[in-house]
C-alpha positions as CSV (number, residue, x, y, z in Angstrom):
1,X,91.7,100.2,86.2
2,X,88.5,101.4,85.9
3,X,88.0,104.9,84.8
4,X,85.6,107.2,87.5
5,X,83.8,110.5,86.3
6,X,84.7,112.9,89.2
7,X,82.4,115.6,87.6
8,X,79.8,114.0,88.4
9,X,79.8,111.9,91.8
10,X,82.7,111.6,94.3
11,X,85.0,108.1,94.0
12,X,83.7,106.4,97.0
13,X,86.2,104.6,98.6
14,X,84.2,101.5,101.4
15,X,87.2,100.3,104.0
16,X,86.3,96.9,105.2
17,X,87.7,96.7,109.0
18,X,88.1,93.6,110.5
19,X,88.3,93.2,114.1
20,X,91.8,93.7,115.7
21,X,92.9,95.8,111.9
22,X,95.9,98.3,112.5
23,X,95.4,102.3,113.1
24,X,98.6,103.2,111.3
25,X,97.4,101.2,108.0
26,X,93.9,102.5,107.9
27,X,95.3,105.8,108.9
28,X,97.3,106.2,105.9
29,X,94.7,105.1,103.4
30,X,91.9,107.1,104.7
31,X,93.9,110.5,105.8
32,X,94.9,111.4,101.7
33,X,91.2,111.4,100.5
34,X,90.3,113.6,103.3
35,X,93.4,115.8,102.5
36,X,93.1,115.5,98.6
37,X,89.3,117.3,99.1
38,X,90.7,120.2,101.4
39,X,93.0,120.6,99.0
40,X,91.1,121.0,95.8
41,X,88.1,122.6,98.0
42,X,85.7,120.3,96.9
43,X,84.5,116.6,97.6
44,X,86.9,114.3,95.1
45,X,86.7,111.0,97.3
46,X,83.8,110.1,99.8
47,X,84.6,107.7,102.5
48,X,82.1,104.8,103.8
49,X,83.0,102.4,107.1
50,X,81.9,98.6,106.6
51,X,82.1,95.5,108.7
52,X,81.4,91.7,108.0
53,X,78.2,91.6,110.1
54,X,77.3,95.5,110.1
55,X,78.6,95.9,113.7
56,X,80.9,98.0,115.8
57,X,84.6,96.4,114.9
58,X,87.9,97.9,117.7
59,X,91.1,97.8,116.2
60,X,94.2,96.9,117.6
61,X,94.7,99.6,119.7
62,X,90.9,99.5,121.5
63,X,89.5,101.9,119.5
64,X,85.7,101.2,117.9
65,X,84.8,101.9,114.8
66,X,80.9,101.7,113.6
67,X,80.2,101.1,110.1
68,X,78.3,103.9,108.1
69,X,77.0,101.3,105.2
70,X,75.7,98.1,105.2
71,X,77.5,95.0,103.3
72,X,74.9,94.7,101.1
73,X,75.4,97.8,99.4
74,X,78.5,97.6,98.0
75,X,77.3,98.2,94.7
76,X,77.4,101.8,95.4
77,X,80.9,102.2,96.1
78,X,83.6,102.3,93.6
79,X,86.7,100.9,95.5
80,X,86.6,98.3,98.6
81,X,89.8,98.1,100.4
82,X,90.4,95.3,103.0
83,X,92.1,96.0,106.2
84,X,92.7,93.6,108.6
85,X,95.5,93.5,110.9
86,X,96.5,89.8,113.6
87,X,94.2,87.1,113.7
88,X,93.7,87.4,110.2
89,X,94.9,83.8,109.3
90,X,92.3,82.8,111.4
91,X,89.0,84.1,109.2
92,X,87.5,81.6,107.5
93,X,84.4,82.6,106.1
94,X,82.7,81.5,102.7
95,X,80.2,84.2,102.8
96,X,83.3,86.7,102.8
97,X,85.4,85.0,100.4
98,X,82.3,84.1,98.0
99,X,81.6,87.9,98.3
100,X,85.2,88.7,97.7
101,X,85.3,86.8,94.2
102,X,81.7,89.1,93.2
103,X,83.3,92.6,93.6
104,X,86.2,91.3,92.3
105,X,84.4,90.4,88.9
106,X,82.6,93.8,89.2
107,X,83.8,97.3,87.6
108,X,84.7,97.9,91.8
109,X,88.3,98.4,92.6
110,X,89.2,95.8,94.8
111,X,92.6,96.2,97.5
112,X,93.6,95.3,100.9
113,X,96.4,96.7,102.9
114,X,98.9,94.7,105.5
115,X,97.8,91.2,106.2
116,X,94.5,92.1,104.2
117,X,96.1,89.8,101.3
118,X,95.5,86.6,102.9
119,X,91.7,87.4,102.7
120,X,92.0,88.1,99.1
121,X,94.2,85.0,98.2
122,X,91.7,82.9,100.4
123,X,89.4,84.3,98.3
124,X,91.0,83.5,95.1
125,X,91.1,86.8,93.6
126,X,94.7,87.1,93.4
127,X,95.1,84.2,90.9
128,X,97.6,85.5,88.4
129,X,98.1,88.6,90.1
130,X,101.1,90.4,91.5
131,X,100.4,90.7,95.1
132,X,102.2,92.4,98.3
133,X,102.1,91.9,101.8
134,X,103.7,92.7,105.1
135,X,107.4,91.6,104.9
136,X,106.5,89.7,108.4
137,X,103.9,87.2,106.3
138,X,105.5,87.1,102.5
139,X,106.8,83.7,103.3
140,X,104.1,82.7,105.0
141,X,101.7,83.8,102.1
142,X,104.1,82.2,99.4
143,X,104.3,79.1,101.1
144,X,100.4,78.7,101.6
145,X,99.7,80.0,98.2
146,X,102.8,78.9,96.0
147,X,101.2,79.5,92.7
148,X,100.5,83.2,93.7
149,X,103.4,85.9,92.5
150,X,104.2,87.7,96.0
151,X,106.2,90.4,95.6
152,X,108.5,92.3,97.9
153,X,106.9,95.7,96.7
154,X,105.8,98.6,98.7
155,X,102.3,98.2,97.1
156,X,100.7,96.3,93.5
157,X,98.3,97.5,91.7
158,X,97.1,95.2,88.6
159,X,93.8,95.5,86.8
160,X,91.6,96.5,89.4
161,X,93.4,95.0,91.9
162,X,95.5,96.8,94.9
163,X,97.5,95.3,97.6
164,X,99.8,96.6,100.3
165,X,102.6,95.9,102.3
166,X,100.8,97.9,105.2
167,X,101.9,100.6,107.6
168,X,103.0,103.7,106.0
169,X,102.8,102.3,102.6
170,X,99.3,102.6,102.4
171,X,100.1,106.4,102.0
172,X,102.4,105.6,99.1
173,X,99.6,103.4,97.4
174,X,96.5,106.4,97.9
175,X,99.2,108.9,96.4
176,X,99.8,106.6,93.5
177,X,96.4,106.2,93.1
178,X,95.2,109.8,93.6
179,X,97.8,111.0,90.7
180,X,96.4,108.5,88.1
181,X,93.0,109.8,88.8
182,X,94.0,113.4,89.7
183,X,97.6,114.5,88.2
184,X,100.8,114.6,90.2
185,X,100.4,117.7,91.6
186,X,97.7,117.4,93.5
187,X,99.5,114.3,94.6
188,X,102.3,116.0,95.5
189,X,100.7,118.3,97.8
190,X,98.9,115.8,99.7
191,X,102.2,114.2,100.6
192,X,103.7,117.5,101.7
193,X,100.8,117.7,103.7
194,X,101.7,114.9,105.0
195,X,105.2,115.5,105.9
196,X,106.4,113.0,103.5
197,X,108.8,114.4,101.0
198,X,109.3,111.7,98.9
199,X,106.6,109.7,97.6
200,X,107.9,106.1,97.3
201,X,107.2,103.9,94.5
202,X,106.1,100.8,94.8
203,X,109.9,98.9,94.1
204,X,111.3,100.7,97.6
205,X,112.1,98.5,99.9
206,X,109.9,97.5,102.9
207,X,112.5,97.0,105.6
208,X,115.9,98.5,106.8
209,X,118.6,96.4,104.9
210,X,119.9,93.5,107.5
211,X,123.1,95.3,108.3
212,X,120.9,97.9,109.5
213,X,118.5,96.1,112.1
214,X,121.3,93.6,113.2
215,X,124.2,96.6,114.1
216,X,126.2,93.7,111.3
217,X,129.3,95.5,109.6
218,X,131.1,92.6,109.2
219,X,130.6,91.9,104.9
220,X,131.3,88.0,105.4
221,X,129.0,87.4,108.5
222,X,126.4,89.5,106.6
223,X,127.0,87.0,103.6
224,X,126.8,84.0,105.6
225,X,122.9,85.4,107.2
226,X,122.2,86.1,103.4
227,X,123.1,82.4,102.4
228,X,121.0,81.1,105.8
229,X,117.8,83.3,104.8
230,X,118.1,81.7,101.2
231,X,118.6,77.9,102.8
232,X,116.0,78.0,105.4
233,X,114.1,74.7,103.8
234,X,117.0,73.2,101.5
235,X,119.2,73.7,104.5
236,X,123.1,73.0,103.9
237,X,126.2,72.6,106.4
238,X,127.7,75.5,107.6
239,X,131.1,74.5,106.1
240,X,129.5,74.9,103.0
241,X,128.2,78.5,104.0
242,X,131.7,79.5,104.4
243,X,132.8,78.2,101.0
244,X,130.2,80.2,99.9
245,X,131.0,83.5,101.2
246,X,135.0,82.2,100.8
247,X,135.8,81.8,104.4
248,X,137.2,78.9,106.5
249,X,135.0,77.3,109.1
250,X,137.1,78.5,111.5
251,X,136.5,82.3,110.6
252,X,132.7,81.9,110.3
253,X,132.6,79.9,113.7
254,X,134.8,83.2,115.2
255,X,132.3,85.7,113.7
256,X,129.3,84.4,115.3
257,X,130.9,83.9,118.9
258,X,132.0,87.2,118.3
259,X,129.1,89.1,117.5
260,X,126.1,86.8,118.7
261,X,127.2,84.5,121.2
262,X,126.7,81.5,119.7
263,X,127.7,79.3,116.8
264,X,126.6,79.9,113.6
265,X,124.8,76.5,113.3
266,X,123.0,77.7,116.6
267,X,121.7,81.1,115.0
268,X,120.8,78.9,111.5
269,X,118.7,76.8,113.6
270,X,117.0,79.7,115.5
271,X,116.2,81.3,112.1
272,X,114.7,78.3,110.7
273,X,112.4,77.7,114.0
274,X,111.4,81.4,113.9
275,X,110.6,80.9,110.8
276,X,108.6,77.5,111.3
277,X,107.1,79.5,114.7
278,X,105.5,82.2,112.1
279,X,104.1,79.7,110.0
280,X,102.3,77.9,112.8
281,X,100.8,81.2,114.4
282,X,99.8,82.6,111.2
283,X,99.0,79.9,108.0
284,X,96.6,76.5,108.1
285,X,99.7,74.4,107.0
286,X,99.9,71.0,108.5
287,X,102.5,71.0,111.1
288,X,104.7,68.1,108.8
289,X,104.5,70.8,106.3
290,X,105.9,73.3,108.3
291,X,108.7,70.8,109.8
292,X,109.5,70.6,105.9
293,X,109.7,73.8,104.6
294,X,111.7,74.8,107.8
295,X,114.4,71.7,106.6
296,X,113.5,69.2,109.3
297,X,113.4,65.5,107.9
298,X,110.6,65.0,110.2
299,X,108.2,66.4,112.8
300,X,109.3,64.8,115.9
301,X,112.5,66.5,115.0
302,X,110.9,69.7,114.8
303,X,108.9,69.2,117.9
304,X,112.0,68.3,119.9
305,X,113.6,71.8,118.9
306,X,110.6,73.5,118.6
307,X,110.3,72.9,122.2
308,X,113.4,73.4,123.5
309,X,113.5,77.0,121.9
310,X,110.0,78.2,122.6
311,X,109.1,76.0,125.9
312,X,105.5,74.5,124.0
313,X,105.4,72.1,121.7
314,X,104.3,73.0,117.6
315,X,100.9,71.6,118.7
316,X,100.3,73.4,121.9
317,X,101.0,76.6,120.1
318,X,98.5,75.9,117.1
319,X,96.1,75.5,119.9
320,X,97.3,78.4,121.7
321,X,96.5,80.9,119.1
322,X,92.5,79.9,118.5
């Protein structure tokens, strides 16, 4: 990472909002530079609003946003961090990316936060970087980019390159990055400022642990939705599944009427469509692609369930999100 001379000239910090970016994630990257100059009663980090064509972009919530500094001069800036929010599979713009890979080579830090990643694996810039994204779009980034090293992390930062999981973690990433160029304590008080007592490094998890968000408390049914996550492409039988977690058939079939409704192979089906449903609304993959990486031997397969879950065929919904 590059070193900055804060005696002399605030580290200026240019978000690039795309339209449709998320509040919370841009709120927690901008809000501890704002903070960290109260705090230290003098102007530490400067703060500059950019767009793609220099005009007004609304985030996901409505609100507009006008850019205070044109594309074109980036060259004054010392950090540029991406954030985008939905609809960002859907940007496909060599002027960006070719821009992308020129601040990347530059002394510029270079970051994105949430779905912000895509851009800069679209890019290229990630190449033989660790990288994080939202837990909702890891697969979907790993199976578009399968050479890249996604992580599961809170937030990367490699060389003078930063990437984020999003949300609240943003704040985690701006206080990492604030103590390297400031000291932990004024780190510190930033995130007491913030109400946020514990600054998380980047190896804490992003989401509540499965037991958690499912209400599961059942070990061996947790097991067995451990072993389906793991299978989703190289899907196996769910006999096996219950040799796995050391189970009869019988047992696993019980847990799953018992708790869900429905048999196991029912819910291991479901998972594997949601998962094929993510990578159709979100990644360029070719729908046979999708139909294997979500263990379907072919696509009119995967159609045919496809439809029956969701009501619209894998096509229809491609078309649906443009």
């Amino acid at each position: 990472m590059t070193p900055h001379d804060h005696a002399s000239s605030p580290f200026t910090v240019g978000f690039l909002l795309f339209p449709n970016f998320a509040m919370l994630s841009f709120s927690s990257v901008i809000e501890p530079l704002r903070i960290a100059n109260r705090l230290s009663s003098r102007e530490l980090y400067r703060w500059e609003l950019v767009s793609l064509d220099d005009q007004v972009v609304q985030a996901s919530n409505g609100i507009p946003f006008t850019p205070t500094r044109s594309l074109v001069d980036w060259r004054a800036l010392d950090a540029v961090i991406l954030v985008a929010g939905t609809g960002t599979n859907l940007i496909a713009s060599d002027r960006l990316f070719k821009w992308l890979r020129e601040v990347g080579r530059s002394r510029l830090l270079l970051g994105s936060t949430s779905t912000g990643s895509i851009l800069l694996a679209r890019a290229g810039v990630l190449r033989h970087k660790r990288c994080t994204i939202h837990w909702e779009d890891q697969a979907n980034l790993q199976e578009e980019y399968p050479d890249l090293l996604v992580t599961n992390e809170l937030f990367e930062i490699e060389e003078n390159i930063l990437t984020c999981s999003g949300g609240t973690a943003g704040l985690d990433m701006m206080l990492s990055l604030i103590d390297r160029q400031q000291g932990s304590d004024l780190a510190k008080h930033i995130a007491d400022q913030c109400i946020h007592p514990d600054i998380r490094p980047a190896h804490n998890k992003q989401r509540m642990s499965l037991e958690e968000r499912l209400g599961v408390h059942n070990p061996a049914l947790a097991s067995a939705i451990h072993v389906m996550q793991s299978h989703i492409e190289d899907t196996i039988n769910c006999e096996h599944i219950a040799g796995i977690i050391g189970i009869s058939h019988r047992q696993l079939q019980r847990l799953f009427k018992e708790h869900f409704g429905v048999t196991p192979a029912s819910y291991y089906l479901s998972m594997r469509l949601d998962h094929g449903d993510n990578l159709l609304r979100k990644t360029s993959l070719d729908i046979i692609n999708i139909a294997n990486a979500t263990g379907f031997s072919s696509t009119s397969h995967f159609s045919k369930c496809y439809r029956k879950q969701y009501g619209l065929s894998p096509r229809e919904r491609r078309k649906a999100r443009s």
